[in-house]
Every structure is written in structure tokens, then in C-alpha cells.
SENU-234820 format. One record per residue: residue number from 1; residue in one letter; x, z, y of N, C-alpha, C, O in turn. Coordinates in steps of 0.02 Angstrom, whole numbers, plus 50000, padded with zeros to 5 digits. Example, Ala and Ser with C-alpha at 12.3 -4.5 7.8 and 13.67 -1.06 7.14 Angstrom:
<recs>
REC, resi, resn, n_c1, n_c3, n_c2, ca_c1, ca_c3, ca_c2, c_c1, c_c3, c_c2, o_c1, o_c3, o_c2
REC, 1, A, 50660, 50390, 49716, 50615, 50390, 49775, 50660, 50390, 49835, 50712, 50423, 49834
REC, 2, S, 50642, 50354, 49888, 50684, 50357, 49947, 50645, 50394, 50002, 50670, 50402, 50057
</recs>
This chain:
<recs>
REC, resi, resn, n_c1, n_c3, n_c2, ca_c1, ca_c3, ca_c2, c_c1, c_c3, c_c2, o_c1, o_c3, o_c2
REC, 1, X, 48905, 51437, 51781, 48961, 51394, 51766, 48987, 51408, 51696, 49025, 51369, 51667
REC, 2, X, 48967, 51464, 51670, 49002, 51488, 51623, 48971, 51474, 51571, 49004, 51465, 51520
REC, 3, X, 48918, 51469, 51569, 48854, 51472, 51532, 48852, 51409, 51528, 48833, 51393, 51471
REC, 4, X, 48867, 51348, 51572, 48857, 51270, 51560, 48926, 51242, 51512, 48922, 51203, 51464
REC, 5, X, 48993, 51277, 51542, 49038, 51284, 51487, 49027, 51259, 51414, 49032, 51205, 51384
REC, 6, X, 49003, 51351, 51396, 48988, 51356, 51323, 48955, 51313, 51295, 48965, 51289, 51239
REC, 7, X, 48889, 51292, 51354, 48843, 51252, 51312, 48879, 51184, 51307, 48876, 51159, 51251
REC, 8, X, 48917, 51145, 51361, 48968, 51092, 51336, 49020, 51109, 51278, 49053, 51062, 51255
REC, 9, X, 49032, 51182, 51249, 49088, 51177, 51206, 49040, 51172, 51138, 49058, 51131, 51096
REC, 10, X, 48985, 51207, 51124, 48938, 51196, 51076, 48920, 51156, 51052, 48907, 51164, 50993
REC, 11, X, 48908, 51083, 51086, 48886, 51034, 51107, 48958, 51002, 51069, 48953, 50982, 51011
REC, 12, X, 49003, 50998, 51093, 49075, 50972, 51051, 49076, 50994, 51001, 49067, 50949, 50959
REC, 13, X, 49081, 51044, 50979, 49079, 51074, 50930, 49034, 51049, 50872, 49049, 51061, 50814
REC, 14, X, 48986, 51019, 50887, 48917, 50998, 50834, 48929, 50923, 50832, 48919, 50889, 50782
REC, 15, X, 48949, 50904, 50881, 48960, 50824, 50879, 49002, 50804, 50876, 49006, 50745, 50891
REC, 16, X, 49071, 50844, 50850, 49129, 50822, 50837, 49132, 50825, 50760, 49157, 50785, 50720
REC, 17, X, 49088, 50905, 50743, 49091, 50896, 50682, 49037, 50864, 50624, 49021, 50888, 50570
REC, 18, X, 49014, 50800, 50658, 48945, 50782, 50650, 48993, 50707, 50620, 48989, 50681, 50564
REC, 19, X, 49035, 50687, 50679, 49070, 50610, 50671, 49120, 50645, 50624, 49133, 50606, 50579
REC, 20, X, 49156, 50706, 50615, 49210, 50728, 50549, 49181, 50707, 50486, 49199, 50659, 50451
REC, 21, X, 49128, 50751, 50474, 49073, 50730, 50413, 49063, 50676, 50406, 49081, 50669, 50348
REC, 22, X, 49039, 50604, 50431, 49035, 50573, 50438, 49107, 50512, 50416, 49104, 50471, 50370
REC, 23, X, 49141, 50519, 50442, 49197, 50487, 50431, 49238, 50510, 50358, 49274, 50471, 50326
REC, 24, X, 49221, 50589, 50339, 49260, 50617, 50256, 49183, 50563, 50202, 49179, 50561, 50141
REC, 25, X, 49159, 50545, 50228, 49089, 50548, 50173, 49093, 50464, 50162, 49085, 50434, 50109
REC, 26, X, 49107, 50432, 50233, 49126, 50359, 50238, 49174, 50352, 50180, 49165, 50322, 50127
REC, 27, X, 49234, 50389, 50204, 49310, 50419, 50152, 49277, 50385, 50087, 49274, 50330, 50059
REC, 28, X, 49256, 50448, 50080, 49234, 50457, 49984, 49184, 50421, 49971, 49159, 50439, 49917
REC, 29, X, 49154, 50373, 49997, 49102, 50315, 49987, 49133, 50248, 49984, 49126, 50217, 49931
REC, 30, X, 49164, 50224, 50026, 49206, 50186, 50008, 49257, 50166, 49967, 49267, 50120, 49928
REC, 31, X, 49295, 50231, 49993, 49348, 50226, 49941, 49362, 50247, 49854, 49396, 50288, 49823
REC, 32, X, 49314, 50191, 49836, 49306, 50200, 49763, 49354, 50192, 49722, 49347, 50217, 49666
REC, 33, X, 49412, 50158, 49736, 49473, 50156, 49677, 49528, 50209, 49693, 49582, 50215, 49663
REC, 34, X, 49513, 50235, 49727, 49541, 50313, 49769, 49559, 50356, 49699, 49617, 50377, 49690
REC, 35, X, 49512, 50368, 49654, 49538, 50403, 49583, 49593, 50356, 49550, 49642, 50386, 49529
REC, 36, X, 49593, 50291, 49543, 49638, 50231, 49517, 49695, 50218, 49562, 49741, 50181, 49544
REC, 37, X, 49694, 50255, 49635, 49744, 50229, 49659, 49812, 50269, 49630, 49865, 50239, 49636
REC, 38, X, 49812, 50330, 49600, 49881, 50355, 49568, 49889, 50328, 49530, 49950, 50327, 49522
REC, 39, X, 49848, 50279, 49467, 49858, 50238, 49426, 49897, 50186, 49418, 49941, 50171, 49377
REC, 40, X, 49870, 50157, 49476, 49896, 50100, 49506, 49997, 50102, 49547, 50049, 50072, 49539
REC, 41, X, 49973, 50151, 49584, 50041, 50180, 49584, 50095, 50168, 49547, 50141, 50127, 49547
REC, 42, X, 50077, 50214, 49515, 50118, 50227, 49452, 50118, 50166, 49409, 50164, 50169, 49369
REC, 43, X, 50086, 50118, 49403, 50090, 50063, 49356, 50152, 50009, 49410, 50203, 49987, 49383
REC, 44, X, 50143, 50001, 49460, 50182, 49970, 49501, 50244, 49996, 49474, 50285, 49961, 49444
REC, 45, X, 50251, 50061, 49486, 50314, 50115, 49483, 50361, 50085, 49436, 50417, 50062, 49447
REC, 46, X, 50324, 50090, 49375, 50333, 50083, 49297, 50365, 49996, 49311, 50423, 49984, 49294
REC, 47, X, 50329, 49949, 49337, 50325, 49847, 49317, 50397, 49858, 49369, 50449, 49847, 49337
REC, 48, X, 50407, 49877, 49441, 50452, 49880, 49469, 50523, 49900, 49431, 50557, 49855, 49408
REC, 49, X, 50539, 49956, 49426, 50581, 49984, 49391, 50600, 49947, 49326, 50660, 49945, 49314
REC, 50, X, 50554, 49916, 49277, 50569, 49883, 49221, 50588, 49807, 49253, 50630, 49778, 49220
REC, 51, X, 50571, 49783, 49293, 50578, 49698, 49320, 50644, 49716, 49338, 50687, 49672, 49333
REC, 52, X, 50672, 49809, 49370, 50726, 49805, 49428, 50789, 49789, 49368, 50835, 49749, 49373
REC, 53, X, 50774, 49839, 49306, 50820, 49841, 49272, 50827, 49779, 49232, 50877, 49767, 49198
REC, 54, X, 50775, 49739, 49236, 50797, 49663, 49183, 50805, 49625, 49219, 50785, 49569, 49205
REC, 55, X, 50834, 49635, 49273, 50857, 49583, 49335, 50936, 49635, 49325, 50987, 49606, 49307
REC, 56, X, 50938, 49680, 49332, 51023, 49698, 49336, 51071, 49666, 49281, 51127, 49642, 49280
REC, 57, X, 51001, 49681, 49222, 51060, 49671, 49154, 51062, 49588, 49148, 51107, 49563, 49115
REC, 58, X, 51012, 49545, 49180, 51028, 49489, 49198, 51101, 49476, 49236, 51153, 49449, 49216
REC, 59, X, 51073, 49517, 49324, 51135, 49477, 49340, 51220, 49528, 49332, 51267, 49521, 49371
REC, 60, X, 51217, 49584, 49261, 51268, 49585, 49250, 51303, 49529, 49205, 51356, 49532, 49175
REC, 61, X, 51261, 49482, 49210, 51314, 49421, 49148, 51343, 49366, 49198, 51379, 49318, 49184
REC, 62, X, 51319, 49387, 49265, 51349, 49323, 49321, 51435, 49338, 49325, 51464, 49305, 49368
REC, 63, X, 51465, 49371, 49297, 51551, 49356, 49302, 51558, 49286, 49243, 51605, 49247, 49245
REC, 64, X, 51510, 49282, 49200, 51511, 49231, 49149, 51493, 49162, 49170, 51498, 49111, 49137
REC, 65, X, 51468, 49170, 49232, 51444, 49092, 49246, 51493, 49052, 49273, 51482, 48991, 49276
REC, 66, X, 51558, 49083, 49299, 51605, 49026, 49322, 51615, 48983, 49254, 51622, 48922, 49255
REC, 67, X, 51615, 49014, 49210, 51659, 48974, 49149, 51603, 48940, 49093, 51567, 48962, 49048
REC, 68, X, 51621, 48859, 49129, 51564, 48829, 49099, 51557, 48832, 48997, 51508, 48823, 48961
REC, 69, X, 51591, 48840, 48989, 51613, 48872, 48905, 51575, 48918, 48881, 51538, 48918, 48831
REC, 70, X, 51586, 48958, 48918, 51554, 49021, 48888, 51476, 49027, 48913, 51443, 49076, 48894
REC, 71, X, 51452, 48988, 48946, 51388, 49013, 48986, 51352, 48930, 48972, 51370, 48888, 49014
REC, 72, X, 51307, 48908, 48920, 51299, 48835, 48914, 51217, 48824, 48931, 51201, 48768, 48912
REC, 73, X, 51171, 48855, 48956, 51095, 48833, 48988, 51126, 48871, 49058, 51105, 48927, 49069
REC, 74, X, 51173, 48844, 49105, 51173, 48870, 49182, 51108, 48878, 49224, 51094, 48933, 49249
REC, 75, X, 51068, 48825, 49233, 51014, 48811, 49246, 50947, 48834, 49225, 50895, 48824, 49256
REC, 76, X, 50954, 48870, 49163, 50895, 48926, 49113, 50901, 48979, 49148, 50856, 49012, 49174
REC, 77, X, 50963, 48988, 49149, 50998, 49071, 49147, 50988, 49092, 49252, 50997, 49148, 49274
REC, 78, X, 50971, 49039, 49288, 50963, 49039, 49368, 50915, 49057, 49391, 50905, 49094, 49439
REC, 79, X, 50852, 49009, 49327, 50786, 49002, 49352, 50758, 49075, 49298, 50704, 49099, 49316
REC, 80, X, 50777, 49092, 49265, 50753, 49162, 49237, 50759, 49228, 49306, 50723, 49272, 49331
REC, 81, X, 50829, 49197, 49316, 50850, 49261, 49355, 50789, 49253, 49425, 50758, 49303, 49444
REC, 82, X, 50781, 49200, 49451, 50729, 49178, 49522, 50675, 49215, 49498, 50649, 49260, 49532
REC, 83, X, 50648, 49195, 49423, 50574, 49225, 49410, 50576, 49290, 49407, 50528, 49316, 49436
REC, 84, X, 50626, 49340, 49374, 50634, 49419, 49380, 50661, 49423, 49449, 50674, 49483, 49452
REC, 85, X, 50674, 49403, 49494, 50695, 49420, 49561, 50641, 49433, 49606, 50634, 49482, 49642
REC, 86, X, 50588, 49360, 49596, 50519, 49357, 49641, 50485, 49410, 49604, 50447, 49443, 49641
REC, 87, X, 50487, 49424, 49557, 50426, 49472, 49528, 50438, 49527, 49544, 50386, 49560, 49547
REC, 88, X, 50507, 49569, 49564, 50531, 49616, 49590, 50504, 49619, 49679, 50481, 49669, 49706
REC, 89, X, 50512, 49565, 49704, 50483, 49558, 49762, 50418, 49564, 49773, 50392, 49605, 49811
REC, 90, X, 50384, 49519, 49734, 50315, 49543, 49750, 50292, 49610, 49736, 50244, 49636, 49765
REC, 91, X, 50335, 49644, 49679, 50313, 49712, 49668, 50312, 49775, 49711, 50278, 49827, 49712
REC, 92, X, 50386, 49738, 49763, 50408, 49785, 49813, 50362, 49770, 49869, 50345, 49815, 49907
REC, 93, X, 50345, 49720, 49874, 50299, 49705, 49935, 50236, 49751, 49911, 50222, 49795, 49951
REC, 94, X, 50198, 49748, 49856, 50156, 49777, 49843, 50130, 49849, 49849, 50077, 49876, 49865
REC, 95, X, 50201, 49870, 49827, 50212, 49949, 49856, 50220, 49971, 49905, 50219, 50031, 49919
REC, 96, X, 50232, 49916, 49949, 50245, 49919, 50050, 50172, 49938, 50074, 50154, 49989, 50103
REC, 97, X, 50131, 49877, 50050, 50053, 49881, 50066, 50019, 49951, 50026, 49977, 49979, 50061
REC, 98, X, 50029, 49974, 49979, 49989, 50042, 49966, 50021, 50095, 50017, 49983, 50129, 50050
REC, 99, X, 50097, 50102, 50024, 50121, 50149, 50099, 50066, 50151, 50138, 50019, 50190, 50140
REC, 100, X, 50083, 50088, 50178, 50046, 50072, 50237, 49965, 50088, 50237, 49931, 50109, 50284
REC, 101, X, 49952, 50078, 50197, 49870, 50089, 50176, 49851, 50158, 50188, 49809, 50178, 50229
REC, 102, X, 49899, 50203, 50134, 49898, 50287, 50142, 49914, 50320, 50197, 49884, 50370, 50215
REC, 103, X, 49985, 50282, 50244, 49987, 50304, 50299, 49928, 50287, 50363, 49910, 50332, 50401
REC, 104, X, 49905, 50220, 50366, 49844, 50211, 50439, 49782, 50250, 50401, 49748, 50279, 50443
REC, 105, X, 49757, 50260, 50337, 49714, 50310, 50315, 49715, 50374, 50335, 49671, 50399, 50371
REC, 106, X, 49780, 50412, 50305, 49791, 50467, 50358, 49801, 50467, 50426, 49803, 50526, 50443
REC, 107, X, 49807, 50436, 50465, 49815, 50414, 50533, 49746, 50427, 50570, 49739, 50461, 50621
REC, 108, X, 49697, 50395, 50537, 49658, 50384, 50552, 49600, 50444, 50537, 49544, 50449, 50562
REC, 109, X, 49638, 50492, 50481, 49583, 50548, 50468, 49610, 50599, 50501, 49573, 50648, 50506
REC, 110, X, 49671, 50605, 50529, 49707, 50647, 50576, 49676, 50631, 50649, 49647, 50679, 50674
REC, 111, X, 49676, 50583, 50680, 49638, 50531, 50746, 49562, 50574, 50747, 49538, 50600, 50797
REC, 112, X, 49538, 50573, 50694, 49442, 50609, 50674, 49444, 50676, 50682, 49402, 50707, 50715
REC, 113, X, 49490, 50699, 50653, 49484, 50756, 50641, 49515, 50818, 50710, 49496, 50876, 50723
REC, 114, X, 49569, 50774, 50742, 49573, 50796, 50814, 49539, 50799, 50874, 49556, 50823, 50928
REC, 115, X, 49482, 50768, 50855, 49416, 50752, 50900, 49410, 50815, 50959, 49416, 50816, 51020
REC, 116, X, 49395, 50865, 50906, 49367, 50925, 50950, 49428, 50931, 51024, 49415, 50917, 51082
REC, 117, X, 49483, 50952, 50999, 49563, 50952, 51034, 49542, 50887, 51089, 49526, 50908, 51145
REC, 118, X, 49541, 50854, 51086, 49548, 50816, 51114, 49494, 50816, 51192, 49505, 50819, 51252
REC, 119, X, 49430, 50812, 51146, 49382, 50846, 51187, 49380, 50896, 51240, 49370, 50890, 51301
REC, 120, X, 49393, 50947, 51204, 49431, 51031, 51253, 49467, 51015, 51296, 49461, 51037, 51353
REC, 121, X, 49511, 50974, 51281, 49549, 50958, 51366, 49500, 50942, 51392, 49481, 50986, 51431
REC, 122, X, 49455, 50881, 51389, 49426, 50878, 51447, 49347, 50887, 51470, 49314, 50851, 51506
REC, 123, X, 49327, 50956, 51432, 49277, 50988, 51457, 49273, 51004, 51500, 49217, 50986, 51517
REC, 124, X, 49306, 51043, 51559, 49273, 51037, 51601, 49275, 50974, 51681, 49263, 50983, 51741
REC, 125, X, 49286, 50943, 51659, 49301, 50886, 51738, 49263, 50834, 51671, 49286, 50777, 51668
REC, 126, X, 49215, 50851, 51627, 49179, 50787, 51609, 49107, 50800, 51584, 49090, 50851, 51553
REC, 127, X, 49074, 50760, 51596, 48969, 50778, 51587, 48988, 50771, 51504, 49034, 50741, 51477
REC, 128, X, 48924, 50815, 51473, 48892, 50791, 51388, 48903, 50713, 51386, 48944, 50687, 51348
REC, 129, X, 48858, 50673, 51432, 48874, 50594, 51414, 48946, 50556, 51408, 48962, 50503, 51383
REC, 130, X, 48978, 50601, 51439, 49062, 50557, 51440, 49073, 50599, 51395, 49056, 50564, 51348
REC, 131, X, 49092, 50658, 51367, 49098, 50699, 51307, 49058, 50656, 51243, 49080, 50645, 51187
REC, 132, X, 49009, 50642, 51263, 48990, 50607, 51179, 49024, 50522, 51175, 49032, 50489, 51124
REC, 133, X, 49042, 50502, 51250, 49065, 50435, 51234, 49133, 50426, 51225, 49159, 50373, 51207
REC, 134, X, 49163, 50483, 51239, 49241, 50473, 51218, 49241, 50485, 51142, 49282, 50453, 51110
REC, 135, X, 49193, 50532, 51105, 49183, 50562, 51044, 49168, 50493, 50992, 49188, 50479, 50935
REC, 136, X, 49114, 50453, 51053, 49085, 50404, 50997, 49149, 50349, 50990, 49171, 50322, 50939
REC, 137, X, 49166, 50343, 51044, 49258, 50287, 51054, 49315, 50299, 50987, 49325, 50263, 50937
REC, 138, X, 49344, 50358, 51006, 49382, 50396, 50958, 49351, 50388, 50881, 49390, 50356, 50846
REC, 139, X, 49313, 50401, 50860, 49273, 50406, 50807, 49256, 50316, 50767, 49268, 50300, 50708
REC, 140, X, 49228, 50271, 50820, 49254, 50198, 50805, 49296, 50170, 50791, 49301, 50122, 50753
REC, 141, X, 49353, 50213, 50837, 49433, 50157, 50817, 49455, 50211, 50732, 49496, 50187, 50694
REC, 142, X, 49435, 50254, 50722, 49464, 50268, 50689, 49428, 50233, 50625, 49467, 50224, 50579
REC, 143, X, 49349, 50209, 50610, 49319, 50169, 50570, 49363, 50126, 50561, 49394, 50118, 50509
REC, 144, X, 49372, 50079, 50636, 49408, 50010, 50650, 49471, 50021, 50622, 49487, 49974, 50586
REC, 145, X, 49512, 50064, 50625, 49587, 50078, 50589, 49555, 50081, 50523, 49539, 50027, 50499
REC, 146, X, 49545, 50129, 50495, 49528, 50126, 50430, 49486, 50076, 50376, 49502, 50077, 50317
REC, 147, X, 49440, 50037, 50396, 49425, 49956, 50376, 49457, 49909, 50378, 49454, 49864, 50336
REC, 148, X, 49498, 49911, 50433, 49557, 49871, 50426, 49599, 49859, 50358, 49607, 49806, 50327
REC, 149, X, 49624, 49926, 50346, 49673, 49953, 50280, 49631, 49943, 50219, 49654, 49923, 50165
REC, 150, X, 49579, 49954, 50229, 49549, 50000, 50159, 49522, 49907, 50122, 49501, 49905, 50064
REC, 151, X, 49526, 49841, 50164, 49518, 49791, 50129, 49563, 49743, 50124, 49556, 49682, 50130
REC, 152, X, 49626, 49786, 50110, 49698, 49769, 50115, 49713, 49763, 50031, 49713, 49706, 50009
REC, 153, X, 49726, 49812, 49985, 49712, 49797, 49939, 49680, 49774, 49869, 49706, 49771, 49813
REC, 154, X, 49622, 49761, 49889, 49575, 49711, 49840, 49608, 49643, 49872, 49621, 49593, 49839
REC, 155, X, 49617, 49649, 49929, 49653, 49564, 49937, 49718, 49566, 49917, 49750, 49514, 49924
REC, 156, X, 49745, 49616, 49892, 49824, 49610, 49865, 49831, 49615, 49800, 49887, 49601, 49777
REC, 157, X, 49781, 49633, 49759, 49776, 49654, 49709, 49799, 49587, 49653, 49819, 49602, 49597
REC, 158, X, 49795, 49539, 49667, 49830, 49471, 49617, 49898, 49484, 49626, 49932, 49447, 49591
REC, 159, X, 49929, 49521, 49660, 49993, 49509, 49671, 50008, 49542, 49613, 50050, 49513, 49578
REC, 160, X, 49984, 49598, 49593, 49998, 49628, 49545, 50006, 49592, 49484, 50057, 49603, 49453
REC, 161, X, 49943, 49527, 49450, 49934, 49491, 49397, 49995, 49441, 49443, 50044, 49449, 49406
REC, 162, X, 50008, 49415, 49476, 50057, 49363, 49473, 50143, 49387, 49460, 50186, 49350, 49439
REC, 163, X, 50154, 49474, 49484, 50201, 49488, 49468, 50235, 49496, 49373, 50284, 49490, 49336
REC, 164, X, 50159, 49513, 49376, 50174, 49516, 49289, 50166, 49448, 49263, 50213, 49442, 49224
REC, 165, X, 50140, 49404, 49263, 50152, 49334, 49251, 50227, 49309, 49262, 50263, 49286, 49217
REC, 166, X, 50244, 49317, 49328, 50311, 49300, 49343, 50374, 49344, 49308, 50429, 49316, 49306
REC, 167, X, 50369, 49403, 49284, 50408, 49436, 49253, 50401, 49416, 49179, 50449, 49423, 49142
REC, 168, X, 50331, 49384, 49152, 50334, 49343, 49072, 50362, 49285, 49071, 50377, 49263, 49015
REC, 169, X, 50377, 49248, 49123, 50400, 49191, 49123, 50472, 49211, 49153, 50505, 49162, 49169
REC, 170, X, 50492, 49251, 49159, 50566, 49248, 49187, 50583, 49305, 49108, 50644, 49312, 49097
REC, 171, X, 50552, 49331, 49074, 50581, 49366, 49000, 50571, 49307, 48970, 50627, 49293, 48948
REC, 172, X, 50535, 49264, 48955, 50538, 49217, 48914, 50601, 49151, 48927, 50632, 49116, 48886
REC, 173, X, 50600, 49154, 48995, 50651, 49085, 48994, 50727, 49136, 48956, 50767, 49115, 48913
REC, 174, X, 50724, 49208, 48991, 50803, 49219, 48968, 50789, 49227, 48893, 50845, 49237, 48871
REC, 175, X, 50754, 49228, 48851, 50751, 49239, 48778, 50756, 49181, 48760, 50795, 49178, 48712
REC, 176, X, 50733, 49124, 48777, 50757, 49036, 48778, 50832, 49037, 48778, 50876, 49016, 48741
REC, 177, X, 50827, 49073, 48838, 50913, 49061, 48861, 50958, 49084, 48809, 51001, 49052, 48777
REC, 178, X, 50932, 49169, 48804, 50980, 49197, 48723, 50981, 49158, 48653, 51032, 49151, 48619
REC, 179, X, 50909, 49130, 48635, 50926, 49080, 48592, 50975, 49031, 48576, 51010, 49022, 48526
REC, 180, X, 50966, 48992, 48648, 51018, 48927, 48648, 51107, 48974, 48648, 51160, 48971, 48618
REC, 181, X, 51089, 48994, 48675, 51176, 49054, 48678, 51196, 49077, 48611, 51256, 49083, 48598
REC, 182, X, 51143, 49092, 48560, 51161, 49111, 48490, 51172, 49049, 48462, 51229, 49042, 48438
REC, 183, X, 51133, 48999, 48458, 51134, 48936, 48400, 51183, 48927, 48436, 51219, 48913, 48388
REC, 184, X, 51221, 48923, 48483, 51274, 48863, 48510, 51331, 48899, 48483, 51378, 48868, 48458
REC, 185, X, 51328, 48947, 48486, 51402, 49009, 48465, 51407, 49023, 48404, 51465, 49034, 48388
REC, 186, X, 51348, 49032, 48336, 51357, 49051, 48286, 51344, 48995, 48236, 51350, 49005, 48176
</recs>
């Protein structure tokens, strides 16, 4: 009994760490923009934070819009603010989806990597064949979680070029806007 044990814990032991390997090597094969993803990061970081602050100093001039006098493209000065608003949005959304990405990634290499644990409970009330098929189960969903995510951002990745588009067209209308605000005043 003791002896069939071991040879079932051996047996886990090699084929748990057979689908680990397997799943770190998938990891680092796939995930090729994995060196670019702090890049990327951080470039979000950077377009966010600059869109956040040219949207504040925007809408610190909204005490000026009651007074049609002082405030003369209303309608420039709205649709600037919409275009730095959405571009802030999409940026924030953008940064939602890399979370989410990093978190079901780790999820999913935590899920692999618990294999063995998982197993050990139920060595003994289970044969090698149900031991390798819970192994091979576990080990799928965690592919299936992780494919899921991992073609999440190449499909998000325009959001990035449309946020910066939308943040050139919302600096440009308010530099329109500052124009008409200077010639009309000086």
C-alpha cells in the first residue's frame, strides 16, 4: 500500500511538473510583447496623465462659460473638451484591459502551478488515470484562461492610436479656440 502510494506520488510529481514546464515555456513563447509590455505601460501612464491634465486646465475655464462675453467659440471650447474627455476614456479603459490581462495571467499560472497540491489531496481514493485526468483538465483551463487574455490586447491595441488621435484633435480644436479668444480680445 505504501509502496503504490509513493509510486502514485512520483507519478504526480513528474506529471505535474511536466504540464508546469509546459505551460512557463507556452508563457515565454507566446508572450512576445511581454518585454514591451512595461513600455507600453508606462506610455499609457505618461498619454493618460497628460490627456488628464489638459482636460482639467480645460475644464478649469468652465466658470467662464456662463458669460456669453467673455467666452465667444462656446461650441469649439465643448467639442475640444468631448475630444480630451473620450481620449482620457479610452486611455482608462485601456489600462483596465492590461490589469485584467496581468491579473487572469497570473491566475492562471498560480491554477498550473498548484497542480501538484491539488493532486495530493486526492491521491489516495484516486487511480494514475484519474490523477493524470484531473492534471490534464486543470492544466487546459488554465491554457483556456490564458488564450483567452493573452489575445486581448493586439485587439486593443488601436485604442491606443485612436486615443492619441483623439487627444490631437481635441489640442488642436482648443488652440483654434485660443486663437479666436486672442484675435477677438486684442
Amino acid at each position: 500500500m505504501e509502496k503504490e502510494s509513493k509510486e502514485k506520488m512520483d507519478y504526480l510529481k513528474e506529471l505535474s511538473k511536466k504540464k508546469i514546464n509546459q505551460f512557463t515555456q507556452r508563457l515565454e513563447r507566446y508572450d512576445r510583447w511581454r518585454r514591451s509590455k512595461y513600455s507600453i505601460e508606462k506610455a499609457t501612464n505618461w498619454m493618460l496623465a497628460i490627456n488628464t491634465g489638459t482636460l482639467f486646465l480645460l475644464v478649469a475655464n468652465l466658470d467662464k462659460f456662463v458669460v456669453s462675453s467673455v467666452m465667444p467659440a462656446k461650441s469649439l471650447f465643448l467639442l475640444s473638451a468631448f475630444f480630451l474627455g473620450f481620449s482620457v476614456m479610452v486611455l482608462a479603459f485601456f489600462r483596465a484591459i492590461l490589469y485584467l490581462r496581468e491579473f487572469v495571467t497570473n491566475h492562471a499560472l498560480e491554477d498550473i502551478e498548484g497542480l501538484p497540491d491539488r493532486a495530493r489531496l486526492n491521491i489516495k481514493t484516486k487511480t494514475k488515470e484519474e490523477i493524470k485526468e484531473m492534471i490534464e483538465r486543470i492544466s487546459k483551463r488554465s491554457v483556456i484562461i490564458w488564450g483567452a487574455v493573452h489575445n486581448l490586447i493586439p485587439r486593443f491595441l488601436p485604442l491606443i492610436v485612436f486615443a492619441v488621435v483623439s487627444y490631437v484633435l481635441g489640442v488642436l480644436l482648443l488652440t483654434i479656440y485660443v486663437i479666436i479668444f486672442i484675435v477677438k480680445y486684442i
